[in-house]
C-alpha positions as CSV (number, residue, x, y, z in Angstrom):
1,X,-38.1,-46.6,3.7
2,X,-37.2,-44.8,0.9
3,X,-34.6,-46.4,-0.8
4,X,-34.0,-44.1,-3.5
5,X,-32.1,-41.9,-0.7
6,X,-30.4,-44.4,1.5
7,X,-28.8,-47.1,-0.1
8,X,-30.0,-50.8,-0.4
9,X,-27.9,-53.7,0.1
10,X,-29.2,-56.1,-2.6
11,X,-27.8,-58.6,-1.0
12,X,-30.0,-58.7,1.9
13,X,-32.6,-56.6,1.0
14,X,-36.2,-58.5,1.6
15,X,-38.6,-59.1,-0.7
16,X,-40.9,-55.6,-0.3
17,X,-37.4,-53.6,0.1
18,X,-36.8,-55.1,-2.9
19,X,-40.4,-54.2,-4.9
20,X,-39.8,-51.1,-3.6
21,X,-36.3,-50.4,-5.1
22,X,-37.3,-51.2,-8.5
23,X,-40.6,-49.5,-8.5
24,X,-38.4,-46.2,-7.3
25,X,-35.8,-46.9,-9.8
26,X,-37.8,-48.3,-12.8
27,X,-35.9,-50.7,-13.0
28,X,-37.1,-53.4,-15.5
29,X,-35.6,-57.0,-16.0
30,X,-33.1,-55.9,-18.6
31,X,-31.5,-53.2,-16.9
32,X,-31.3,-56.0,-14.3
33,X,-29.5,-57.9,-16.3
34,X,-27.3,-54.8,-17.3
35,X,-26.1,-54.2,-13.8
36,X,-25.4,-57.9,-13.2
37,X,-23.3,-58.4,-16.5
38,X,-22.1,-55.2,-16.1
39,X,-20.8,-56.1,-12.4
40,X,-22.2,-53.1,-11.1
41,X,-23.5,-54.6,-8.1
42,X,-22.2,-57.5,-6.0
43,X,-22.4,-60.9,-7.8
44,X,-26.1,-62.2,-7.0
45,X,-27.4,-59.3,-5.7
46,X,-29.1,-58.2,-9.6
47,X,-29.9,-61.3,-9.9
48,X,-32.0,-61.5,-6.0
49,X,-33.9,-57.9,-7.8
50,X,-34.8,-59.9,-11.0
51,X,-36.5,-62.6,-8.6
52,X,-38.1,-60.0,-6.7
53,X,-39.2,-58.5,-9.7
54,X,-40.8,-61.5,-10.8
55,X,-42.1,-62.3,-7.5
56,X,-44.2,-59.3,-7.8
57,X,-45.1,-59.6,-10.9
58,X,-46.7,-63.3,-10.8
59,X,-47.5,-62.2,-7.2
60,X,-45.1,-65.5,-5.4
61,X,-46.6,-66.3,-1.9
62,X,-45.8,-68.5,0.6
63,X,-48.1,-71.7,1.2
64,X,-48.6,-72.1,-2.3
65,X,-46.9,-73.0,-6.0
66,X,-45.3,-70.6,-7.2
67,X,-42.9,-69.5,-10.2
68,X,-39.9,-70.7,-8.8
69,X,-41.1,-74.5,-8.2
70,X,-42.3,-74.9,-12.0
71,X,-40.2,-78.1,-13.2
72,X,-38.6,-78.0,-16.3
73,X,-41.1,-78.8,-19.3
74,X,-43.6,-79.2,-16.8
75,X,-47.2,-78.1,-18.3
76,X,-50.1,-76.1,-17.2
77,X,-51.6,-72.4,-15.8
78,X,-48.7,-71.7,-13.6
79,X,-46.1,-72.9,-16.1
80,X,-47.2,-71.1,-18.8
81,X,-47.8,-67.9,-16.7
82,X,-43.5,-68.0,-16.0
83,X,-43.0,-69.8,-19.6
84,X,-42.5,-65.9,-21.2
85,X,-40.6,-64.9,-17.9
86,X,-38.1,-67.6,-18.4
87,X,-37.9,-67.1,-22.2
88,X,-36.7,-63.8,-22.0
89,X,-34.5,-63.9,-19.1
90,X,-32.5,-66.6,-20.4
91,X,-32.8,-64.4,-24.2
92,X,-31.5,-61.4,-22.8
93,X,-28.8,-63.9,-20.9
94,X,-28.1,-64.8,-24.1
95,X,-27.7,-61.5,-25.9
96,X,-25.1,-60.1,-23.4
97,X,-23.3,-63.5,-24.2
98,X,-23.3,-65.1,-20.7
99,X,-21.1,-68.0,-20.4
100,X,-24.2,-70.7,-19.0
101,X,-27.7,-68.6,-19.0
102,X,-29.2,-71.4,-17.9
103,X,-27.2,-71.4,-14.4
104,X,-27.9,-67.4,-14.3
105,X,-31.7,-68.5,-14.6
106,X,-31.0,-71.6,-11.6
107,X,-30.0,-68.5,-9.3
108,X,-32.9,-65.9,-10.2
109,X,-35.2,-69.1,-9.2
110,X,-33.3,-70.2,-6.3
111,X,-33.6,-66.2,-5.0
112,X,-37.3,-66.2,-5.5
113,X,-37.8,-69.0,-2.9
114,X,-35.6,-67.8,-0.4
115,X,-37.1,-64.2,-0.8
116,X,-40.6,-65.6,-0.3
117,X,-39.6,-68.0,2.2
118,X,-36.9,-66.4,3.7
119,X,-34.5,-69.4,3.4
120,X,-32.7,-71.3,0.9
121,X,-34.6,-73.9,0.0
122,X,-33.1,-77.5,1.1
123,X,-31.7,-79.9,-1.1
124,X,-33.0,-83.2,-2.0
125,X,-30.5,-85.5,0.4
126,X,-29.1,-88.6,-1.0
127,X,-29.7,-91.2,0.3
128,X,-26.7,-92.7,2.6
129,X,-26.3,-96.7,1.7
130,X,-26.4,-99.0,5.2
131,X,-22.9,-100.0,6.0
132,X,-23.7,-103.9,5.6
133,X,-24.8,-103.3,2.2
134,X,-21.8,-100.8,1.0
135,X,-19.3,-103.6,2.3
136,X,-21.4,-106.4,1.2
137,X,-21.4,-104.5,-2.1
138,X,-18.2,-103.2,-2.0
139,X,-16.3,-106.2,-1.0
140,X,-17.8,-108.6,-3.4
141,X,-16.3,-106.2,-6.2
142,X,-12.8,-106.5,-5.1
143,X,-13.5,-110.1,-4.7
144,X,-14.3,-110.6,-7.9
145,X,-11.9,-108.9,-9.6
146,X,-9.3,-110.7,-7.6
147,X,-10.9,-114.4,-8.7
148,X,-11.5,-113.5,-12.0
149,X,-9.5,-115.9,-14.7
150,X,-8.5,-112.5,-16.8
151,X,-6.4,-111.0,-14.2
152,X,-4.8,-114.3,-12.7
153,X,-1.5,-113.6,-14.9
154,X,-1.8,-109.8,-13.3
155,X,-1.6,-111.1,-10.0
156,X,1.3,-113.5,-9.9
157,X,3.6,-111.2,-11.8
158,X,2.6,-107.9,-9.8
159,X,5.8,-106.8,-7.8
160,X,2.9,-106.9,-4.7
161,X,1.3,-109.8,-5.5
162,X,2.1,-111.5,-2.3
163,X,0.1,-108.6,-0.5
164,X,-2.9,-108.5,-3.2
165,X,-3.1,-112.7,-2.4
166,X,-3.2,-111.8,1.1
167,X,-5.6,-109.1,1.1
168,X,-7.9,-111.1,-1.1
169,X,-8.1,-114.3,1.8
170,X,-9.0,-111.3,3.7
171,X,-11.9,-110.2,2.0
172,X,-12.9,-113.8,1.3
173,X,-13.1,-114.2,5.1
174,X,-14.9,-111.0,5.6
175,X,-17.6,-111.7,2.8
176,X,-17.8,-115.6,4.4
177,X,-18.2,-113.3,8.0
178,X,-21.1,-110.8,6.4
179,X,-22.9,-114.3,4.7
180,X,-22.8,-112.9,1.0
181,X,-19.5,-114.7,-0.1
182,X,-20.4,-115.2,-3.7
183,X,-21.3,-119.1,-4.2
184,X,-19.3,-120.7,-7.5
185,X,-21.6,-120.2,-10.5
């Protein structure tokens, strides 16, 4: 395909599209830059050719480490093979006075997985607490805050302080149900 004749979607282009395009167009990281502070292209789209760039460059492929997995202040061959990379995109970030060059260099990186793996990469999932333990936990916050000697006076002069006393016999029964009411100290 010859891209300098047909236009490219940056957006979707692949990674060898991509190589292509900027080979064609001599495009180099700071021009790059231009069009994406310059909002000549769609947002992210300048910023999926830098990766690609930089894909080629450090030649990123699949089944191994690559550019785009080097942690922060992390040492060693492949780190300091994208150390100058990531110096001088977040510089010329800098120099065309981007808000946060740091989340402009979080999408160039994010771009080079997904154009070598062809999907986003997933996030790390949090972990979901077990039920028992959120109520357990949860419950015997409330409880304590409603026993506690500091917010007695709080209580009984609160225009709802029938309905606090209420709820907190209901959480005192529901603790005593789950076996972690809280035993007097």
């Amino acid at each position: 395909m010859n891209t300098t004749e047909n236009t490219i979607n940056l957006n979707t282009a692949g990674q060898t599209e991509l190589e292509t395009y900027i080979e064609e167009n001599k495009l180099t990281m700071e021009s790059l830059a231009d069009m994406h502070m310059d909002g000549l292209t769609a947002v992210g789209s300048a910023q999926r050719a830098m990766a690609a760039l930089i894909n080629a460059t450090l030649n990123a492929q699949a089944g191994q480490r690559n550019w785009f997995d080097v942690e922060y202040r992390e040492t060693g061959d492949l780190a300091s093979t994208w150390q100058p990379h990531r110096r001088a995109i977040l510089d010329l970030y800098k120099a065309k006075n981007h808000v946060n060059p740091s989340e402009a260099l979080r999408e160039i990186r994010k771009k080079g997985y997904e154009l070598i793996h062809g999907k986003k990469k997933k996030a790390a999932n949090s972990t979901t607490r077990d039920i028992y333990v959120r109520y357990s936990e949860e419950l015997v916050r409330l409880y304590n805050a409603g026993i506690n000697p500091e917010n007695e006076e709080t209580i009984k002069t609160h225009v709802e302080s029938d309905k606090i006393k209420t709820a907190l016999e209901h959480i005192t029964k529901a603790l005593s149900a789950l076996g972690k009411l809280p035993t007097a100290d």
